[in-house]
C-alpha positions as CSV (number, residue, x, y, z in Angstrom):
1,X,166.2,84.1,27.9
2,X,165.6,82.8,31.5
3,X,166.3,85.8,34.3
4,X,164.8,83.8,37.1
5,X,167.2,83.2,40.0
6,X,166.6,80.6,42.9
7,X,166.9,83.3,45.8
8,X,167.6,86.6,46.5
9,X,170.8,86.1,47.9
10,X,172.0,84.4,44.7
11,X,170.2,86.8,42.6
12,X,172.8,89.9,44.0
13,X,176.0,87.0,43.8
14,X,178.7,88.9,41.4
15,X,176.8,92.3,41.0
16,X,176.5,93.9,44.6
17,X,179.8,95.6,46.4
18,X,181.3,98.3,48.4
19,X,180.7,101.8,47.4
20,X,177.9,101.2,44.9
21,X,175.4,103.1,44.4
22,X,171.8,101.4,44.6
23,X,168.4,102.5,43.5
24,X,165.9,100.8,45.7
25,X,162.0,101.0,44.7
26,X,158.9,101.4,46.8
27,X,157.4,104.3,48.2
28,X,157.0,104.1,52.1
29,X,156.8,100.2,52.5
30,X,154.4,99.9,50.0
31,X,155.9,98.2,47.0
32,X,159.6,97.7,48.6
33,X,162.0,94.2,47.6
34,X,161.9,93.4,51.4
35,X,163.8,90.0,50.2
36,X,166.4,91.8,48.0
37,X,166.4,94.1,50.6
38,X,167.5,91.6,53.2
39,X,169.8,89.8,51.2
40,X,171.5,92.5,50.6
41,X,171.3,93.2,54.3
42,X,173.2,89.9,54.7
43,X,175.9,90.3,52.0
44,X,177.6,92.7,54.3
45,X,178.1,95.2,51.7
46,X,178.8,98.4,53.1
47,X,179.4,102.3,51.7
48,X,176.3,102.0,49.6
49,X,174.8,105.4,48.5
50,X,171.3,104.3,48.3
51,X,168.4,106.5,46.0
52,X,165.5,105.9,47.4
53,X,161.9,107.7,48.0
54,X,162.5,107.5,51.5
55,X,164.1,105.4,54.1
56,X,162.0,102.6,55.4
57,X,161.5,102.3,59.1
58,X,163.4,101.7,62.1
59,X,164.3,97.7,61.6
60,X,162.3,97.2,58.2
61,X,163.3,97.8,54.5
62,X,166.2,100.2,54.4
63,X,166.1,100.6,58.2
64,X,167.7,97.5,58.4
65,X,170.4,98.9,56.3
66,X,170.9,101.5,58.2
67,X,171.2,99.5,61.4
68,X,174.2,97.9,60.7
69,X,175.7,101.3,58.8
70,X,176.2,99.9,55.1
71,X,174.3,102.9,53.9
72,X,177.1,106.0,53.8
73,X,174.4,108.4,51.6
74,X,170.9,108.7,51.4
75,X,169.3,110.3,48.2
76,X,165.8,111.0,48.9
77,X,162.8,113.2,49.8
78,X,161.4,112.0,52.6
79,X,163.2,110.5,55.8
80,X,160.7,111.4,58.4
81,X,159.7,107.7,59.4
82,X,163.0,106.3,60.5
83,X,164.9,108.0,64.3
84,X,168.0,105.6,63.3
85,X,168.4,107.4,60.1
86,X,167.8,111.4,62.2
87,X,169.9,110.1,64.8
88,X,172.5,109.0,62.0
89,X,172.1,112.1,60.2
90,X,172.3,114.6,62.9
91,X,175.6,113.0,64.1
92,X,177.2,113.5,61.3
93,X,177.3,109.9,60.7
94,X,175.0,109.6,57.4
95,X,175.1,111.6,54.2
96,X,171.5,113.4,52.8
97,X,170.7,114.3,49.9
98,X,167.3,116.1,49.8
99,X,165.4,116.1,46.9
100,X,161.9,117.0,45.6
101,X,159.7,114.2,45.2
102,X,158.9,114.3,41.6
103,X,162.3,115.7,40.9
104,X,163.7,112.5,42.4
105,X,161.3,111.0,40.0
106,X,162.4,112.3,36.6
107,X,165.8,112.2,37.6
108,X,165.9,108.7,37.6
109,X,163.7,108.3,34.7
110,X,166.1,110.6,33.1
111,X,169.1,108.5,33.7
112,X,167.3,105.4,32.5
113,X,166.5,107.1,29.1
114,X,169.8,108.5,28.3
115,X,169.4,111.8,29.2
116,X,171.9,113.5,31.5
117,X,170.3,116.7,32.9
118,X,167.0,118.6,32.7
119,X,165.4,121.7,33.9
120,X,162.4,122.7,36.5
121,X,161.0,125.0,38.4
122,X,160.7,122.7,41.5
123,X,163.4,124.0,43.8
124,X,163.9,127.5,42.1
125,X,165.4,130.1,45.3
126,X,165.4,127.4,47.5
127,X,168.6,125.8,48.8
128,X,167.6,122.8,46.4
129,X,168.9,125.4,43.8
130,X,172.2,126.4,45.6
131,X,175.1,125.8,43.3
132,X,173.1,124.4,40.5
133,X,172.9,125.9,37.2
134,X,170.0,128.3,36.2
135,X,168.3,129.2,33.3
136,X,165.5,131.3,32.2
137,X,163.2,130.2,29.5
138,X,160.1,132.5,28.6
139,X,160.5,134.8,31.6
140,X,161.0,132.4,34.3
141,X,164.1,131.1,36.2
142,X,164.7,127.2,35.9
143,X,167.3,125.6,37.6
144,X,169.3,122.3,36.2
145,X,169.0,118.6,37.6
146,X,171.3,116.4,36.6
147,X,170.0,113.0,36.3
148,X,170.5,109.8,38.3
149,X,172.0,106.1,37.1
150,X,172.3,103.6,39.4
151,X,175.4,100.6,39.5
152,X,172.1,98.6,40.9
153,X,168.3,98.9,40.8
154,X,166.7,96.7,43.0
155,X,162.8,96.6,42.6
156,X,159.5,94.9,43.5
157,X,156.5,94.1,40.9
158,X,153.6,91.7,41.0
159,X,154.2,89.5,37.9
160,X,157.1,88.7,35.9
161,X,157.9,86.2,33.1
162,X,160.9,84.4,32.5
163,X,162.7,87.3,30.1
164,X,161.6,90.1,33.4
165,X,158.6,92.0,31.7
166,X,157.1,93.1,34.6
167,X,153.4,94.0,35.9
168,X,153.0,96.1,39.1
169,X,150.1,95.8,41.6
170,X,148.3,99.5,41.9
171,X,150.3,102.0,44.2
172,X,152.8,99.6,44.1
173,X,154.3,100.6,41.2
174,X,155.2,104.0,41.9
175,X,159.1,104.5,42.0
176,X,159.9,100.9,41.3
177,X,159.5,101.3,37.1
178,X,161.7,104.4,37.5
179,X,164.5,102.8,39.6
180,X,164.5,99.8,37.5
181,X,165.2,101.9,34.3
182,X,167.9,104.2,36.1
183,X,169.8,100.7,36.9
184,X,172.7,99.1,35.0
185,X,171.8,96.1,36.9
186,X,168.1,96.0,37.6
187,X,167.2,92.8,39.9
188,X,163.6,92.3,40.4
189,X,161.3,90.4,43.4
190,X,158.2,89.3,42.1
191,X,155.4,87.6,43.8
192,X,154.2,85.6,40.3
193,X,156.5,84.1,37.4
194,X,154.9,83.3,34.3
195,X,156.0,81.6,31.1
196,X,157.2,84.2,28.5
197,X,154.5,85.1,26.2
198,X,151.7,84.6,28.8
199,X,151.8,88.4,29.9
200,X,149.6,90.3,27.5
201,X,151.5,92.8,25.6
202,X,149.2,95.6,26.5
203,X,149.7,94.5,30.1
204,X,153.3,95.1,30.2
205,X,154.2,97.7,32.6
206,X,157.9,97.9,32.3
207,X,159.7,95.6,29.3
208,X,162.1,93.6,30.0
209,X,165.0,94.9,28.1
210,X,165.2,96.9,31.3
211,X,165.8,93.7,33.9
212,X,168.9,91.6,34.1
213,X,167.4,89.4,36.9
214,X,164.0,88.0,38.7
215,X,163.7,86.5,42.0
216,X,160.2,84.9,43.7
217,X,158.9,85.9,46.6
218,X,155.8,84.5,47.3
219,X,155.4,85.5,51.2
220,X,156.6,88.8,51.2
221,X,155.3,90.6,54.4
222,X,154.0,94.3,52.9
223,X,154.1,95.8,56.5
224,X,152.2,99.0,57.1
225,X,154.2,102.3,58.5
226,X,150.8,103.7,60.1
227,X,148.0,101.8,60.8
228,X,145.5,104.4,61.2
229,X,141.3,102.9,61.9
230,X,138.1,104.6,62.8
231,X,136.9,104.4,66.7
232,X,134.5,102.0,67.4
């Protein structure tokens, strides 16, 4: 089977609209679908709850989003980057959902694998905790996260083939194989597309029974929040 779309734009054509709710991978801007991202910028989609590690920047990857308010609700764990999304936020204009980092993490992994709630410690008498369940296993108090599916995954890797096995590039993997599993769409931007079969087994990453589409972008512009150098 093919998955390979022409562009990005025609890549979220019939799958992307109001209200959804979209997992978006990357991790800062490292490893984020700035074309996807864009596209779906320009589809003028709009009440989008968006799961994402954080928020991009002000004007770059979900910032841009934000700019023209189609996101209603942010699910993440980090938003510290981004004034648009504080000014949002503190106006009452933007929906948060706070959650710990690797509890962001397992619950979209969760959600991918079928699993609809688990239990951690992460949170425990915090307000992360308030009005969840609890539950105390060996002496300790755990307290229940439900986990996350997405209508839409969008993600970035380094390599696809034709049937969307995809290979990441380093840190670049690390939310993207989680949102991608969470999705019931999963769209993926890749910088290579190979012939299926010429991705080593063993080199597999994520398999593609997990991604409904590929797109290629082979320019993408992998910004940097914080360029930080020695003096001279």
């Amino acid at each position: 089977m093919n998955k390979v779309y022409a562009s990005a734009a025609e890549a979220l054509a019939g799958v992307v609209r109001d209200g959804q709710t979209i997992a978006v991978g990357g991790f800062g801007l490292c490893g984020i679908p700035e074309a996807l991202i864009a596209a779906l910028r320009d589809s003028g989609v709009k009440q989008l709850t968006c799961i994402s590690n954080n928020a991009g920047v002000d004007g770059f990857g979900l910032g841009q989003l934000l700019a023209t308010r189609q996101i209603k609700k942010m699910i993440s764990s980090y938003v510290g980057e981004n004034k648009e999304f504080e000014r949002q936020y503190l106006a009452g204009e933007l929906e948060l959902e706070f959650t710990p980092q690797g509890t962001l993490a397992e619950k979209l992994r969760a959600g991918g694998s079928g699993i609809p709630a688990f239990f951690t410690k992460t949170g425990v008498g915090t307000i992360v905790a308030d009005g969840k369940e609890t539950r105390e296993f060996n002496g300790e108090t755990y307290v229940m996260e439900k986990s996350l599916v997405s209508d839409v995954a969008i993600v970035k890797a380094q390599k696809a083939d034709k049937a969307g096995n995809l290979v990441f590039r380093r840190t670049a993997r690390n939310f993207n194989p989680v949102c991608a599993m969470s999705g019931k769409i999963t769209i993926a931007e890749v910088e290579e597309i190979v012939e299926t079969g010429e991705i080593d087994p063993d080199d597999v990453h994520l398999p593609g029974i997990f991604v409904h589409r590929v797109v290629l972008n082979t320019n993408p512009e992998k910004r940097i929040e914080q360029r930080t150098v020695r003096a001279k």
